[in-house]
matplotlib code that plots the C-alpha trace (Angstrom):
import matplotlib.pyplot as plt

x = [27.6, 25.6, 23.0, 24.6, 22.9, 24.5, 22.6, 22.9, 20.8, 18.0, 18.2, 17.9, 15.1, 13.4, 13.7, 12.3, 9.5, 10.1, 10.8, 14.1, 15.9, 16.3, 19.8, 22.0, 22.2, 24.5, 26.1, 23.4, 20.1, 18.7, 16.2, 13.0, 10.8, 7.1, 4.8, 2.0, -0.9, -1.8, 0.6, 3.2, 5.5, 5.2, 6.5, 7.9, 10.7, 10.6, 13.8, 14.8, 17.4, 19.5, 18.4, 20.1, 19.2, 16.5, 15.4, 12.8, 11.5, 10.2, 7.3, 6.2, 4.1, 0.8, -1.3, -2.5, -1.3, 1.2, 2.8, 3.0, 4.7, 7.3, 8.0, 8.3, 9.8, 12.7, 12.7, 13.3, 16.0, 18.0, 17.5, 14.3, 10.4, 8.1, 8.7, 11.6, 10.6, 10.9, 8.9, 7.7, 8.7, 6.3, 7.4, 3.6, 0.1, -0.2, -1.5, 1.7, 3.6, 1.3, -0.5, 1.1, 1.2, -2.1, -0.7, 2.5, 0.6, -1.8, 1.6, 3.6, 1.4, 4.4, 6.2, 5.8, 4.9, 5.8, 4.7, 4.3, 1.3, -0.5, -0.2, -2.0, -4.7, -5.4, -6.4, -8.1, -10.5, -11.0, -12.4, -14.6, -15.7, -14.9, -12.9, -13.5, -10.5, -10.8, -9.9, -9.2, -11.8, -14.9, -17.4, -20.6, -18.3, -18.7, -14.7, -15.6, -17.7, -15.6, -12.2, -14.4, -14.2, -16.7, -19.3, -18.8, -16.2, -17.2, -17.4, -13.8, -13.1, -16.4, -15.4, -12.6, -15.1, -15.7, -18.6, -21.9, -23.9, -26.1, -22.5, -22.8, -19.5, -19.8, -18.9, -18.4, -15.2, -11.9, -13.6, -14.4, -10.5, -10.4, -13.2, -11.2, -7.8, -10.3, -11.3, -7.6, -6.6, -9.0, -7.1, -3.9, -3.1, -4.0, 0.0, 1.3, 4.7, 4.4, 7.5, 8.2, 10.9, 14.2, 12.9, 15.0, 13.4, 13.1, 15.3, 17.8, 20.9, 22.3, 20.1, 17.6, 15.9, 13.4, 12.9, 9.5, 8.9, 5.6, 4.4, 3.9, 1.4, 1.4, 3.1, 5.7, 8.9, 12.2, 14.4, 18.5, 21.3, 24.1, 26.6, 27.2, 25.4, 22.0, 18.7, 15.3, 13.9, 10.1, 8.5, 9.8, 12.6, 12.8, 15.6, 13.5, 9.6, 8.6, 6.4, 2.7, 2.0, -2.1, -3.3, -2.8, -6.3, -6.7, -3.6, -4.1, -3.6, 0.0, 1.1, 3.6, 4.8, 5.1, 6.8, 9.7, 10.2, 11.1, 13.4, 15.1, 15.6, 16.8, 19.6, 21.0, 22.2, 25.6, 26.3, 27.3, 24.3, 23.4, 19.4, 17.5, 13.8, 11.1, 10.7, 13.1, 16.9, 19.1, 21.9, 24.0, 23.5, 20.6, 21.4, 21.5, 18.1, 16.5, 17.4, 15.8, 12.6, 12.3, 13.0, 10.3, 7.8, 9.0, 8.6, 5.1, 4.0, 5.3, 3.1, -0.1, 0.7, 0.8, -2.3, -4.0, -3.3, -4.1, -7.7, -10.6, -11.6, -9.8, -11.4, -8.7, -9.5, -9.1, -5.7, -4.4, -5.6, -2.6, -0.1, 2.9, 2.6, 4.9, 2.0, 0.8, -3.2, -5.3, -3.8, -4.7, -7.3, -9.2, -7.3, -4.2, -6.4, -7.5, -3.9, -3.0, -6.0, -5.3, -1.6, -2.8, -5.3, -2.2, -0.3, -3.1, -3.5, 0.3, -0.1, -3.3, -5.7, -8.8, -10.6, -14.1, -15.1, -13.2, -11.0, -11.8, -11.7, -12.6, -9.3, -8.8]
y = [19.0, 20.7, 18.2, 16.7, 14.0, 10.6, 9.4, 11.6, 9.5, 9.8, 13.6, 14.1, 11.6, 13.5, 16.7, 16.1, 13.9, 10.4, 6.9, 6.5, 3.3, 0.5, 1.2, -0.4, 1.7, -0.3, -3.7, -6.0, -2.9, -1.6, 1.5, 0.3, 2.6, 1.8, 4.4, 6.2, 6.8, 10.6, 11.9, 14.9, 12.4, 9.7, 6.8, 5.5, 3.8, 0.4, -1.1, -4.3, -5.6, -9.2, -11.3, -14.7, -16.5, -14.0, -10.3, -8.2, -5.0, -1.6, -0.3, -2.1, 1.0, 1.7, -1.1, -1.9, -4.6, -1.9, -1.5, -4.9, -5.9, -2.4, -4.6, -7.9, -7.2, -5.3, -8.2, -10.8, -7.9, -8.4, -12.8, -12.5, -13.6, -12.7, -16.4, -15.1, -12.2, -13.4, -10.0, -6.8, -3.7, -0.5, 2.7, 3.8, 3.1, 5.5, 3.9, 5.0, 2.7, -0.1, -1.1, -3.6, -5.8, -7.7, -8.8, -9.8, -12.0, -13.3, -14.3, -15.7, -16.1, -16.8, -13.6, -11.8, -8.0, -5.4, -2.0, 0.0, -0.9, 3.1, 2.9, -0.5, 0.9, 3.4, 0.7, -0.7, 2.2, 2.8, -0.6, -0.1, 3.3, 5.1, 7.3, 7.9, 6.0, 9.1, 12.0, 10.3, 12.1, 11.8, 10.3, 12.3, 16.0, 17.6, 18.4, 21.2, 22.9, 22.2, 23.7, 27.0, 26.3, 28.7, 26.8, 26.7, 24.9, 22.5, 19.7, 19.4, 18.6, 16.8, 14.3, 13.5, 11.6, 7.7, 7.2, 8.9, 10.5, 7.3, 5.3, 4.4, 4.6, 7.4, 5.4, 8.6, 9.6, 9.1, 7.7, 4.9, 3.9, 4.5, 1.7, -0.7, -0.3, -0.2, -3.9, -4.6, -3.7, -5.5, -8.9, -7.5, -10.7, -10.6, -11.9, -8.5, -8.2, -5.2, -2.8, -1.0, 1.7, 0.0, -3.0, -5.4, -7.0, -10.1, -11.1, -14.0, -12.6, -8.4, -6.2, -3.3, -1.4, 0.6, 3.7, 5.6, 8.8, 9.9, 12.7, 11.9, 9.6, 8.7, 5.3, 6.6, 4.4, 4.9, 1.6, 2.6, -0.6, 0.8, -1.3, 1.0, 4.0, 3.8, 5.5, 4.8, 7.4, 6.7, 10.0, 11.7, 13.4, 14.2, 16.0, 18.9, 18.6, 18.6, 16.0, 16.9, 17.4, 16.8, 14.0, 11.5, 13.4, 10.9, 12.7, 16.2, 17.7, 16.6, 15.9, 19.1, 18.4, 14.9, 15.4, 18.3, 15.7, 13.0, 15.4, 15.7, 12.0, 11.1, 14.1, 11.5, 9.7, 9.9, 12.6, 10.9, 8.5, 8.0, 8.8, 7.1, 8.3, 7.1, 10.2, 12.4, 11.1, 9.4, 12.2, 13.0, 15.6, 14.7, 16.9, 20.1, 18.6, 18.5, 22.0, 23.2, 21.1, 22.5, 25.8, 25.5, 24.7, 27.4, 29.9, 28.4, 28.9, 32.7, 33.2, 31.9, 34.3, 37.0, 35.9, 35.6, 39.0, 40.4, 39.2, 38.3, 35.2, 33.0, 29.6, 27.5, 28.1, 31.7, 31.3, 28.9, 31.4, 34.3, 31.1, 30.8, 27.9, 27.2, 27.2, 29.6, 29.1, 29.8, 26.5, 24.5, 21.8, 18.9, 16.9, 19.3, 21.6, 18.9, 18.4, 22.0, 22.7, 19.5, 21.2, 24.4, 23.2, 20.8, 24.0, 26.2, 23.2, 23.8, 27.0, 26.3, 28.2, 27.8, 26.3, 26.1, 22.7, 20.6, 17.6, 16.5, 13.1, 11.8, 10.5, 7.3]
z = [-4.4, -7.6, -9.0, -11.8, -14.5, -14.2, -17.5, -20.4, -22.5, -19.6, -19.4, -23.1, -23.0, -19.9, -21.6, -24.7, -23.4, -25.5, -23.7, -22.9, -23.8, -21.0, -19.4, -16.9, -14.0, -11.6, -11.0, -11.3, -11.6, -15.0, -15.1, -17.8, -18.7, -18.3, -20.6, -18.6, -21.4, -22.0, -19.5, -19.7, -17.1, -20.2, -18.1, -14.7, -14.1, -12.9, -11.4, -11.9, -9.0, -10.0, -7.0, -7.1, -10.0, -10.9, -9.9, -8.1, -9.2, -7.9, -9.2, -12.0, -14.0, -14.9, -16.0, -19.7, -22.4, -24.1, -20.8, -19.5, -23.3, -22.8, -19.6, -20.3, -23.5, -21.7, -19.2, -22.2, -23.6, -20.0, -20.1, -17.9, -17.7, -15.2, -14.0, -12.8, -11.0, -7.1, -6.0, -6.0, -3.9, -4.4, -3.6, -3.2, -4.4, -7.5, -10.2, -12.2, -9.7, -9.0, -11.8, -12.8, -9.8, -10.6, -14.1, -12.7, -10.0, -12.1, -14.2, -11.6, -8.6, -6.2, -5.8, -3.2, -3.0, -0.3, 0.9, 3.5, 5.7, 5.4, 1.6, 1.7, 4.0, 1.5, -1.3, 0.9, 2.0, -2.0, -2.4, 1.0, -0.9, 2.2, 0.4, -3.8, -5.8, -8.0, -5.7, -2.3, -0.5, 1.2, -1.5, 0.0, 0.0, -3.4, -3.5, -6.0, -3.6, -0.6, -2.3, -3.1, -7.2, -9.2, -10.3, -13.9, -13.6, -11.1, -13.6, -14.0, -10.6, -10.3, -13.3, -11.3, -8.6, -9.2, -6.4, -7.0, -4.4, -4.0, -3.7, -7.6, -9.7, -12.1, -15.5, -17.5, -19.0, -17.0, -13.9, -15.9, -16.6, -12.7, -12.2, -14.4, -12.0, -8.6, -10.2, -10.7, -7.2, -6.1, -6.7, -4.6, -2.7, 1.3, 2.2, 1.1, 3.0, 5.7, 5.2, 8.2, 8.2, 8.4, 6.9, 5.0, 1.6, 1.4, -1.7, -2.0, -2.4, -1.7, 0.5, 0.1, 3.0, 3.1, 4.5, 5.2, 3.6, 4.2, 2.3, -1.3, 0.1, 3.7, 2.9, 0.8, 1.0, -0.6, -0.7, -0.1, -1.3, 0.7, -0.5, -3.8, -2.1, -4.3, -3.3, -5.2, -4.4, -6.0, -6.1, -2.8, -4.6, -8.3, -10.2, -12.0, -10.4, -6.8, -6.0, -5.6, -1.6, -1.1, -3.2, -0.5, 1.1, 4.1, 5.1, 3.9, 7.3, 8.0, 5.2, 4.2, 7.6, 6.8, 3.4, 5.1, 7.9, 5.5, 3.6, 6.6, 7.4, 3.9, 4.5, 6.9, 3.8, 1.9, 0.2, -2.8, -3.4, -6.5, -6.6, -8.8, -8.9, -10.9, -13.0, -14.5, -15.1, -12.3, -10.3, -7.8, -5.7, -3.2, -0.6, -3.0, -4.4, -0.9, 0.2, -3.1, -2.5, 0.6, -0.4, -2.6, 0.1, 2.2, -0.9, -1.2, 2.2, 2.1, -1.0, 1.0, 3.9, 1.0, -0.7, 2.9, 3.1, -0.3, -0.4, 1.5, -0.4, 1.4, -0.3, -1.3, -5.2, -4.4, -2.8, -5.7, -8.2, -6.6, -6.7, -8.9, -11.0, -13.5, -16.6, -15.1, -12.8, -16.2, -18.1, -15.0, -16.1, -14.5, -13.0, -12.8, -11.5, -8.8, -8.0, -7.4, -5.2, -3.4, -2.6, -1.6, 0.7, 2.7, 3.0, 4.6, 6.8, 7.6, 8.3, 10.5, 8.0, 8.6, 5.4, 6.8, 5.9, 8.4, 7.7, 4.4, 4.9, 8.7, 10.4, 12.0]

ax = plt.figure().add_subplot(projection="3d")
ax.plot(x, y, z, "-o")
ax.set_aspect("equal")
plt.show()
């Protein structure tokens, strides 16, 4: 089946980069678009899923007062408060995804909130500082350095670090919006409900289960409703960007591997789901999707071999720089920069390259 738009209103909104309208998706689910300040994505969709007498949601967007009233307002819009919000399911820890969960809690302290237990380790090493909150790695490893980046433009991927050298947070710039959201996570309750794959939420009335996808971010989880065939998929599969493979650093040596494995598992699904991601406009055609995203991988990992071959700088800077990227490597900037580096280096590691600095964060 060819990947077809099941929302035309969504694909016109996607392609022209403006927030969409809040739209019923399905008996009893509406798709509400959450704005994500100075980013080309512009906004996550949070899903809100009737639960009895009130609903739950997935991913409830990036934090800040105009995207907690784009929120609640659309919640008022569908006969909703926050009061009646029973809980919170979360795809994955990205700030796009998450940020809202402290405001919601401080709101209505008695719903509950569930993810999978990796993704929930991972906030909880930020806060520890044994990884940085701004790039996920080691906070003593100058990332710059370690990806092979000249040193004129070290800065960009330097800004991108929260922690110091002397385990200070570096209040300049972005890393200080980073500091404000560390503080926020900070309040994530301790009773956060454990999804394993296969788990069932916890809601009052219908059923959701979750299934792991690691690869996004180790904890990825996509929830399926298999009574009308519906799959949020969060960020694991997208209808016109693949999702960024490497920014999840604790897990930057298996996770391609990770990510093609849980394409694979998801193409035990229905053909005719209807997948609706968090980014991008809601289709049909997941199984068509998947073979292109891992198509794509497969592409990339040819054009490492090639660049392997055709240099011998084999830093990981160097080997990004003879990449195809869609803007082309010269428009890559900070933190986009960060991101493609951070997706080269996991498919070296996939191809057992070695990058001469080790793992970049310690495992365990």
């Amino acid at each position: 089946m060819a990947i077809e738009t099941l929302s035309s209103a969504q694909s016109a909104a996607w392609k022209d980069r403006v927030l969409p309208a809040v739209e019923k998706v399905a008996e009893g689910v509406w798709a509400i678009p959450v704005p994500i300040p100075n980013n080309p994505l512009v906004y996550t969709y949070c899903y809100g899923i009737a639960d009895g007498s009130g609903l739950i949601l997935i991913d409830p967007g990036w934090d800040g007062k105009d995207q907690y009233l784009a929120l609640t307002s659309a919640l008022e819009s569908l006969g909703f408060t926050v009061a009646n919000v029973h809980g919170i399911a979360i795809t994955h820890y990205h700030r796009d995804h998450i940020g809202l969960v402290p405001a919601l809690l401080h709101k209505n302290p008695d719903m509950w909130v569930a993810m999978h237990g990796e993704d929930l380790r991972s906030i909880k090493q930020f806060f520890s500082q044994s990884v940085d909150l701004g790039t996920g790695v080691d906070p003593s490893i100058n990332i710059a350095r370690a990806y092979g980046v000249p040193e004129d433009r070290w800065a960009e991927v330097e800004s991108l670090q929260v922690s110091g050298k002397n385990g200070s947070k570096n209040a300049k710039g972005s890393a200080g919006s980073k500091n404000d959201f560390a503080l926020l996570m900070s309040s994530m309750p301790e009773t956060v409900t454990i999804l394993d794959d296969g788990s069932q939420l916890p809601m009052e009335s219908g059923a959701l289960r979750a299934l792991w996808t690691p690869g996004h971010t180790y904890g990825h989880s996509v929830f399926v409703r298999d009574e009308d065939q519906l799959l949020f998929s969060g960020d694991h599969v997208l209808p016109t960007i693949t999702p960024n493979i490497g920014l999840d650093s604790g897990a930057i040596t298996h996770s391609l591997g990770d990510y093609l494995g849980s394409l694979d598992k998801i193409g035990n699904l229905d053909a005719d789901v209807s997948v609706l991601p968090a980014h991008g406009f809601r289709f049909h055609g997941l199984h068509d999707r998947r073979r292109e995203l891992i198509d794509h991988h497969r592409q990339r990992l040819n054009e490492i071999t090639e660049r392997m071959e055709a240099t011998d700088d084999h830093s990981v800077y160097s080997i990004a720089q003879g990449l195809h990227w869609s803007r082309g490597f010269d428009s890559l900037r900070n933190f986009n920069l960060f991101a493609a580096l951070a997706e080269t280096a996991a498919h070296m590691h996939y191809l057992d390259i070695d990058l001469g600095v080790g793992s970049l964060v310690p495992q365990g």
